[in-house]
N, C-alpha and C positions, 0 to 999 in steps of 0.2 A: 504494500500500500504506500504510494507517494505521501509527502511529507503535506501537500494541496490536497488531497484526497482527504487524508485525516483532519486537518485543519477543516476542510467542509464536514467533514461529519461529526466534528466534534461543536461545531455551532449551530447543528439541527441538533445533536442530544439537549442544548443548551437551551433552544428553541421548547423540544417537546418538555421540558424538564418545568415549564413556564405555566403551561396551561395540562394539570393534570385531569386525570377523571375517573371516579373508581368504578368498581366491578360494574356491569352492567348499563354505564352512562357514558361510555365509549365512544359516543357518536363522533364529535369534532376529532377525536385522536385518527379515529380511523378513516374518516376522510382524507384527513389530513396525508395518512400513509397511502392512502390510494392514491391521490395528486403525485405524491411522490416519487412513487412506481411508476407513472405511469412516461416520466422522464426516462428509464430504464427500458421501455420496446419488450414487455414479457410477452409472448403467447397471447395470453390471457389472463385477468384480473377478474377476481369474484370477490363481491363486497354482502355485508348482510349475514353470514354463514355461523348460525349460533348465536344470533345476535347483532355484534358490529364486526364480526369476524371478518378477515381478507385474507386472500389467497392470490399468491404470483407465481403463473405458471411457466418456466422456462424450458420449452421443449425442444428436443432437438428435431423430431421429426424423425428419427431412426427409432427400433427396437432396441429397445432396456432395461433398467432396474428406473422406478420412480422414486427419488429420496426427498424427504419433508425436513425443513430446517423450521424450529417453531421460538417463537418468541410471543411476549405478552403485553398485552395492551394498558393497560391498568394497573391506578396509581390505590394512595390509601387513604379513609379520612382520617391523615393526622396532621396534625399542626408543623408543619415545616422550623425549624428554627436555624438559620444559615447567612450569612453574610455575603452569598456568592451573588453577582450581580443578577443572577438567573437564578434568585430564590422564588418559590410558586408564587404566582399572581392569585391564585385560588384559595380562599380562606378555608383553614381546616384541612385541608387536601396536599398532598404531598408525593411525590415518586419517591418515596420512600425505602424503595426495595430493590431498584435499580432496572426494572422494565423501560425505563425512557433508552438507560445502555442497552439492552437487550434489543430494544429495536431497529436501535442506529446500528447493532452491531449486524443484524440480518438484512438491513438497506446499504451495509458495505457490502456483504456479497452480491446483493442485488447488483450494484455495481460492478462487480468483476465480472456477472456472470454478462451483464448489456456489453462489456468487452469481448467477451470468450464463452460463446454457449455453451452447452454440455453437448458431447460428441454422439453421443449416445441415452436413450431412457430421456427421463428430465426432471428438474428440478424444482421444486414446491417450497415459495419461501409463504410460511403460516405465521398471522399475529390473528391470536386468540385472546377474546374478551374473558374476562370473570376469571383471572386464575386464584385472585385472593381467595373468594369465598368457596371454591372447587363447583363451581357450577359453570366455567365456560369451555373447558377441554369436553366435559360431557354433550354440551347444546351443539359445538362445534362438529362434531364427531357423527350425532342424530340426525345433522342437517340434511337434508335430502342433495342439496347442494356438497355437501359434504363427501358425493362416491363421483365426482369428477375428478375431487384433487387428492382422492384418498393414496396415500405412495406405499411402497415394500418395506422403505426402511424410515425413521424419522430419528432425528436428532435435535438436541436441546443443550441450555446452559442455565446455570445460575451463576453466578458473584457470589463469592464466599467471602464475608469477614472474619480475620483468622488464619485463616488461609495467606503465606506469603502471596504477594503482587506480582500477576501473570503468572502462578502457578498452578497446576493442574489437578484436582482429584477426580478420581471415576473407580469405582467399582463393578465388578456381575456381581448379578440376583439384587438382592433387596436393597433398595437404591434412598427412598424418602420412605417413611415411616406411614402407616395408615394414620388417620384422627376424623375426630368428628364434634362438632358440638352437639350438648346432651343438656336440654332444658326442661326442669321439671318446675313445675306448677300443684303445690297444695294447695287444698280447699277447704276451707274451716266454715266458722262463722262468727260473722263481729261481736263484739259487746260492748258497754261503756267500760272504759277502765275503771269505775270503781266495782264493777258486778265483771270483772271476767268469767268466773264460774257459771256465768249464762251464754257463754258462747261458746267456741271452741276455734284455738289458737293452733297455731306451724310450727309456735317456737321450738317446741322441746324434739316432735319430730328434725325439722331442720339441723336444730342442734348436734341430734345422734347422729345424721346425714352424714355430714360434712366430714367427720374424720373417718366413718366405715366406708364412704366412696372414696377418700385417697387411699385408705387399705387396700382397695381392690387395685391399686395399680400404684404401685411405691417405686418405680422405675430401675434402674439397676442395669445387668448389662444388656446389650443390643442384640439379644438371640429371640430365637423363635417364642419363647413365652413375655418377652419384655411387654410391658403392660404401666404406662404410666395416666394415672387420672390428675386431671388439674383443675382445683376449684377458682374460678373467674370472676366469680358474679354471686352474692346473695343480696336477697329483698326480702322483710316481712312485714307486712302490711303496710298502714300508710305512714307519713310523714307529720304526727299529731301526739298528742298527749292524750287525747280524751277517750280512746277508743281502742279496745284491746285487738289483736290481729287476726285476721279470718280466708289470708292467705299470703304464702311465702313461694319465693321463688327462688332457685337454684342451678348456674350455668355450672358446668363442668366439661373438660376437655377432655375426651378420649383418645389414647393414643398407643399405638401396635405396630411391632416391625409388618405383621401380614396382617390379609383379608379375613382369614382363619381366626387369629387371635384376636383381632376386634369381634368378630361376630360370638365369640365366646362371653369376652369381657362385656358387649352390652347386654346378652341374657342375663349377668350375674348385676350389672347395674342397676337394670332393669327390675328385678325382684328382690333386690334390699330395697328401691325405694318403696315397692308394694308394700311391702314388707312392715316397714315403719309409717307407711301411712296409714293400713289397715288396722296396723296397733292403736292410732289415736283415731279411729275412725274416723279419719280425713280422704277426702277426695282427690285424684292426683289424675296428671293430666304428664307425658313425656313427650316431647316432640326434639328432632333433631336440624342442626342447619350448619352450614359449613363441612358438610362430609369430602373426604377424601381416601379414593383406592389407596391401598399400598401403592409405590411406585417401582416397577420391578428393569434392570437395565439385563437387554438380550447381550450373550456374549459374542456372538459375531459383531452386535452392532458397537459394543466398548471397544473389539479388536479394530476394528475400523476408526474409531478415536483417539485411542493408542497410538498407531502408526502414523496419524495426522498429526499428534505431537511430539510422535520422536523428527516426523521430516522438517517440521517446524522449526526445534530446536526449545518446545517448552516443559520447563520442568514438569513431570510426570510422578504424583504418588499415587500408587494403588491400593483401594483401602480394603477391608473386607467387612467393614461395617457401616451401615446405611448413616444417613442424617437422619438425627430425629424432626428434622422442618417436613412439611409434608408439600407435596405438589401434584396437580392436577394432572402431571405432563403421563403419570400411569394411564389414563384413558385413554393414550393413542400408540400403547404397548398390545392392546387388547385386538389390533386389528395389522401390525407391524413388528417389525424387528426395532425397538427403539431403545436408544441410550442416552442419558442427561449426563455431561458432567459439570464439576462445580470450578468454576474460576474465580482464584484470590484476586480476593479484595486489598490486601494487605495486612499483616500480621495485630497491626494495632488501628485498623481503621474500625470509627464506627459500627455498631450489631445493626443488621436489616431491620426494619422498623423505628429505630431510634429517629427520633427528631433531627438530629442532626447528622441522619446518613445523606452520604451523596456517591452516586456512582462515581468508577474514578477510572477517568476519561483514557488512561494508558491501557485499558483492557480491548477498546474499540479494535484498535486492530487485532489483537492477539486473536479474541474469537472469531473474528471474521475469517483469518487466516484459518482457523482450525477446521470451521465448516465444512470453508470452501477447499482446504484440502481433503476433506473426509468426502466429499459427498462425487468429487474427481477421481477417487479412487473406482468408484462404480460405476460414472458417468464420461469419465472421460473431461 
């Protein structure tokens, strides 16, 4: 990548890094990256796909392997705190997790590839809405639009903080960890605080709650039974003096190396809360949001990331145990050979979500290189 090439992509991260947009309100983001594409001469461009999904098809017009390079649209609502001239224009809202790099980094390949077609097969560069909440790799994937640009193999990145800068980790098998949010809802009934014993209150269930649901998942190390619960969120009743509680509310975070061990862990979650609400004969209501698959990396498709960063020249660790962050990117393993690796952020930079993360702009090339050497290996 020229020193002009980077210098341009490093002022459209700067650009999208401006006006963020979280999961599901992608509209202007993804416009924006259609416009942009469409500078590049792909194929074909599909906008709309899950949402605000897009797809750039670069085909050779020859028989091939089809390889999907995927990146994420969507920012988070947190409050930005940064001094960078391109801190968000958006209040509350922040690219906080470094999808604004993620994109620029898959609109640098786009760029090589409007240089250098693929010789053979062709190339799918994917930005997917909703990875925050794991609802946009699934809508992307159902889309009916979805079995033009579906490929054989796909490929992905994170930014890891932690991680030395431009260095590489990837693993086979169990890659991001499964999770889910887990919100229950007791149902009592009010009273005046001076007659509580004429209602019936959450608190004391609640109370027992909260430490037998971190029991069930105390975390520890990263194998097949690893099971960690994380209490997020409690509520009971209202915000009043006058008035005893007559419902309480409880988020917790589910989380499993596999699909297996989550579906375990939520039957046994699932029936301590029965459990303790039918002891105080309270009414409970469970619902879930933010679920996400395991994410499992194919090992043909690592060996093909591997080799991209040994021709590279990028430091390369192999790990044998997954992250516990979890990502949506397992939904498009279920239909491919797919592999995610995680690229350093820097040893002492900023944690993903913190207020004052900021993608760090020396990574833009490095991925774009690894892609586009990886996806050259099958395409030519």
């Amino acid at each position: 990548m020229t020193p002009e090439t980077l210098a341009r992509l490093t002022a459209l991260r700067h650009e999208l890094h401006q006006y963020p947009e979280v999961s599901g309100q992608e509209e202007k983001t993804a416009a924006r990256i259609a416009e942009l594409l469409s500078q590049y001469r792909p194929e074909e461009i599909v906008t709309g796909i899950g949402g605000h999904g897009v797809a750039a098809v670069f085909d050779s017009g020859e028989e091939g392997p089809s390889v999907g390079i995927r990146c994420e649209l969507d920012a988070l609502p947190i409050q930005e705190v940064s001094d960078a001239p391109y801190v968000s224009r958006v209040p509350g809202k922040g690219h906080l997790c470094g999808h604004d790099g993620h994109m620029t980094i898959v609109l640098g390949v786009a760029e090589e590839l409007a240089r250098q077609r693929p010789t053979r097969g062709r190339i799918v560069l994917i930005f997917q809405p909703a990875e925050e909440t794991g609802k946009g790799a699934l809508a992307y994937r159902a889309d009916p639009k979805f079995r033009n640009v579906a490929t054989d193999y796909v490929f992905s990145l994170h930014n890891l903080p932690g991680l030395a800068l431009g260095g590489v980790e990837l693993c086979t098998g169990p890659a991001n960890c499964a999770s889910r949010g887990m919100r229950v809802v007791l149902k009592g009934k009010t009273s005046h605080a001076a007659a509580p014993q004429d209602g019936l209150s959450p608190a004391k269930a609640m109370a027992r709650l909260m430490p037998a649901l971190a029991g069930l998942g105390p975390g520890g190390e990263l194998d097949s039974e690893y099971a960690l619960t994380t209490l997020t969120h409690a509520e009971l009743g209202e915000r009043t003096f006058g008035v005893a509680p007559g419902f309480g509310e409880l988020w917790v975070t589910l989380r499993t190396v596999s699909d297996g061990r989550m579906a375990r862990l939520v039957a046994d979650a699932e029936a301590l809360v029965r459990q303790h609400a039918e002891a105080d004969g309270l009414g409970v209501e469970i619902t879930y949001d933010d679920v996400f698959d395991a994410c499992t990396n194919d090992p043909d498709a690592v060996e093909i990331l591997a080799a991209a960063c040994r021709v590279q020249g990028v430091p390369l660790r192999l790990s044998e145990k997954p992250q516990k962050f979890s990502e949506d990117f397992g939904q498009f393993a279920k239909g491919a050979k797919a592999a995610m690796f995680w690229l350093g952020a820097g040893e002492e930079h900023p944690q993903l979500h913190n207020p004052d993360y900021d993608f760090p702009d020396d990574l833009i090339a490095v991925g774009a290189d690894i892609f586009l050497t990886a996806a050259r290996q099958l395409t030519g």
